[in-house]
N, C-alpha and C positions, 0 to 999 in steps of 0.2 A: 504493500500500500504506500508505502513513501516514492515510489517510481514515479515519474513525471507524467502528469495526466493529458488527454487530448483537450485541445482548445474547449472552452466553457461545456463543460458538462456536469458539474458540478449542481446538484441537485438544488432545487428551487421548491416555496413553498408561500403561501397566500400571508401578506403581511398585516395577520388580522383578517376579521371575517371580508372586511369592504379593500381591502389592499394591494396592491399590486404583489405580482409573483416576484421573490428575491429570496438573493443567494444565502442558503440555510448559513453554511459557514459567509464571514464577512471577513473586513480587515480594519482594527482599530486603527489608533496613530499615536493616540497617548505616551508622550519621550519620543517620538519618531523626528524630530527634527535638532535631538542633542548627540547625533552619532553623524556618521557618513553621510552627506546629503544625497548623493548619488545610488549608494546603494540603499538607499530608502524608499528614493523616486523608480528605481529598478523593482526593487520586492514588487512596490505597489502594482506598478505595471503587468509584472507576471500572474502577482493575482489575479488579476482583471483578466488577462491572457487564460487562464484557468476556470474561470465563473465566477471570481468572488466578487462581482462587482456593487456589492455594498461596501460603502466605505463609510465610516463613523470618524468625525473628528470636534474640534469647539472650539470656541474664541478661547477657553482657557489653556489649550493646548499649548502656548507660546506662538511658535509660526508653522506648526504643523499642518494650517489652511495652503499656506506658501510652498511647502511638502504635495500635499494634495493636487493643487491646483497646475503643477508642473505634472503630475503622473497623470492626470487623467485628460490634460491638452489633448483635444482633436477626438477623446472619446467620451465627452459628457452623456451624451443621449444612450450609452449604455449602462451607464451608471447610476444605482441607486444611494443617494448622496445625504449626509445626514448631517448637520452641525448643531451646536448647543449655544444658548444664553445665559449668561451665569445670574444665581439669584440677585446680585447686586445691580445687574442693568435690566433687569425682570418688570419697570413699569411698561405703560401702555407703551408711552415715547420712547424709554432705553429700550424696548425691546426689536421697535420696529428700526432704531440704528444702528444695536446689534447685528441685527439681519442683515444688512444693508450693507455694514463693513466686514461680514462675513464673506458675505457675494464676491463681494469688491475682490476681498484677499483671495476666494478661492476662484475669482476670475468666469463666475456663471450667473445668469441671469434669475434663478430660481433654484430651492434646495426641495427636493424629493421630500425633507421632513426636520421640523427641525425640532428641538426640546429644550425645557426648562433642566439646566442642569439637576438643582435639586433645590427644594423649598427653601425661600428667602424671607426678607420680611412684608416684600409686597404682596397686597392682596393677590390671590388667584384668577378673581375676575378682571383685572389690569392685564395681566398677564395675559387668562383665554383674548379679551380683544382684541390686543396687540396679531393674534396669531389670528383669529378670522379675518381681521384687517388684511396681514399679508397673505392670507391665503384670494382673500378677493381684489388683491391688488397682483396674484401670480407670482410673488415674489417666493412664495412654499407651497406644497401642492396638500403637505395632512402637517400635523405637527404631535407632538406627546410631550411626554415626562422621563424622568432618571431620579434613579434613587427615593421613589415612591413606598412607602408600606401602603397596606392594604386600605388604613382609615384615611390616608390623606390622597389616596384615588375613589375614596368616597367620597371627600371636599369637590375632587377635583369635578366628579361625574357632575353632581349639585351645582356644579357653578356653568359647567361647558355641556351637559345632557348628556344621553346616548350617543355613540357610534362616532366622538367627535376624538377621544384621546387613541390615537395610532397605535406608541407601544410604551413601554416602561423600562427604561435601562438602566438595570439594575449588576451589582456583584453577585456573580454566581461561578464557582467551582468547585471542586471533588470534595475540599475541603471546608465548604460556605453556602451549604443548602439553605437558610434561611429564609428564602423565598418559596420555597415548596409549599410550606405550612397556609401563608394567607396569599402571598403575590400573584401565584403563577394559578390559583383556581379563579382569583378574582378578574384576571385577566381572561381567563377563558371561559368567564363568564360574561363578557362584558366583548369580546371579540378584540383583546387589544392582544397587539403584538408583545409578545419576552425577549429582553434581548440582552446577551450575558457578557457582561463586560470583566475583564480581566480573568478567563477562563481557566488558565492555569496558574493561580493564586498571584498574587503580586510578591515576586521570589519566594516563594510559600509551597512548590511543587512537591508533591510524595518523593520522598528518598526512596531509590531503588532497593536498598537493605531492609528500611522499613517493611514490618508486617502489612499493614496495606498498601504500600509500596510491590511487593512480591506478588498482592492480587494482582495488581494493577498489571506490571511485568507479565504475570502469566497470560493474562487474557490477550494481550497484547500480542506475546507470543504467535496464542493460536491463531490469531485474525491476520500472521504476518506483517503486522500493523506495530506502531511506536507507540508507547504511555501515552503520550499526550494526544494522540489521535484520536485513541482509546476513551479517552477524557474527556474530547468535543463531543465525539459519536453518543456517547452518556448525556451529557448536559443537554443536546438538542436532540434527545429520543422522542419528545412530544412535540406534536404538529407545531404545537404554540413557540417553540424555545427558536431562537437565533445564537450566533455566539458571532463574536468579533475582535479574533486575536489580531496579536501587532504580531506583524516580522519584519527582520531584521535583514533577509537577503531573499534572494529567488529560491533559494534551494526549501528553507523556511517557509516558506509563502506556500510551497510545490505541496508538503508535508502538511499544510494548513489542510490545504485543500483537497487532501487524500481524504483526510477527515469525513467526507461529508459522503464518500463513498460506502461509507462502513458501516453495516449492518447487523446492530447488537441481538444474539437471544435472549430469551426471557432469563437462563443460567447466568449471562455474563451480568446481567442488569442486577440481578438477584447477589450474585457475588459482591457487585463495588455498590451495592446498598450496604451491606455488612461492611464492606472494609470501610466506607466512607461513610458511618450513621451520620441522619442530617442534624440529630439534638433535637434538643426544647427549642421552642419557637423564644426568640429573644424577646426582652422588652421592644427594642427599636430597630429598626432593620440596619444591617449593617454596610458601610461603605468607606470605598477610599479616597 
């Protein structure tokens, strides 16, 4: 499974009940513009080369718009394009200039979706307006949320209705199920897209010695597949989950994208439920 895949094949799924079809694995950006600019603007490329043509980045990223916007020249209209607002520029006005110098940076006239990084101190109905605004001004085509628990996508629905929040980008890996317990049922009840950010922990991955570590290894094994492929193929077993790793080079990217090839049994799922229990559901949802 880590062999280099045919051009976009890379398996696709409805983003949310009313949503456009997009690529199950994605590509974050988060740090992508404090290493090698080249081989940043490369990985991306190959992914997109590959299927992953969801790409997730945000004005907090530093200049990883300026990242993006080099890799995806001359192929916007295949790309499903995502950027964020951070809570502090979240009124009606900072949001619609967020957006605006988001464009500008990542050099497109419209984002596929854009989201509230995560809850600030402005209202939430400043916010929703800000986003029907640019949605009816073409500037975004759906928009959602990041770093939601369940009760403050109960604010959110209360304030924006039915069928209006896209998806919820949220922390989720092998080792940060948190979201199982309330996120990911209320989301699929509600038709919003899941969508896993930082999927193989943020330097937090299973050591290979480790006893879930060795599950992980084995199963991995059998599928001819890598741990961490093993790990996406987990986290986006349900129609609802997306994931959106970063890499680092093309080789990265290739492996990303094997991922989405990989088809878990009920045994392997049943296994890295054990090696990985998700816990008590926390007080707050957790993030980084």
């Amino acid at each position: 499974m880590t062999e280099i895949l045919n051009e976009a094949i890379l398996k696709q799924q409805k983003f949310g009940n009313t949503g456009p079809l997009v690529s199950v694995i994605g590509q974050g950006t988060w740090y992508i513009d404090r290493g090698d600019r080249k081989a940043a603007v490369a990985a991306l490329r190959r992914g997109i080369d590959l299927g992953m043509t969801h790409i997730d980045t945000a004005e907090m990223y530093g200049d990883a718009e300026l990242v993006v916007a080099e890799a995806i020249a001359g192929r916007r209209d295949e790309i499903f394009l995502v950027s964020k607002v951070l809570p502090s520029n979240a009124s009606r006005r900072g949001t619609v200039t967020a957006c605006e110098r988001s464009l500008q940076r990542l050099k497109t006239d419209r984002l596929d979706c854009y989201l509230l990084h995560w809850r600030g101190s402005y209202p939430l109905s400043e916010t929703v307006a800000a986003f029907e605004q640019l949605v009816d001004a073409g500037k975004i085509r759906s928009w959602g949320v990041s770093n939601f628990d369940a009760d403050d996508l109960d604010e959110m629905l209360d304030v924006a209705g039915e069928g209006k929040i896209a998806c919820n980008q949220v922390l989720y890996h092998l080792k940060e199920r948190a979201i199982e317990h309330a996120v990911i049922p209320w989301c699929e009840a509600h038709g919003t897209a899941v969508v896993a950010y930082s999927p193989f922990g943020h330097n937090d991955f299973p050591q290979p010695r480790s006893k879930s570590g060795e599950v992980l290894q084995a199963i991995a094994k059998s599928h001819g597949a890598s741990p961490r492929q093993i790990a996406l193929a987990f986290l986006t077993r349900r129609p609802s989950v997306f994931a959106i790793p970063k890499a680092s080079s093309q080789q990265h990217a290739a492996d990303n994208a094997a991922a989405g090839e990989i088809s878990l049994g009920s045994d392997d799922i049943a296994a890295l439920d054990k090696a990985f229990p998700r816990g008590a559901r926390p007080r707050s949802l957790p993030m980084l």
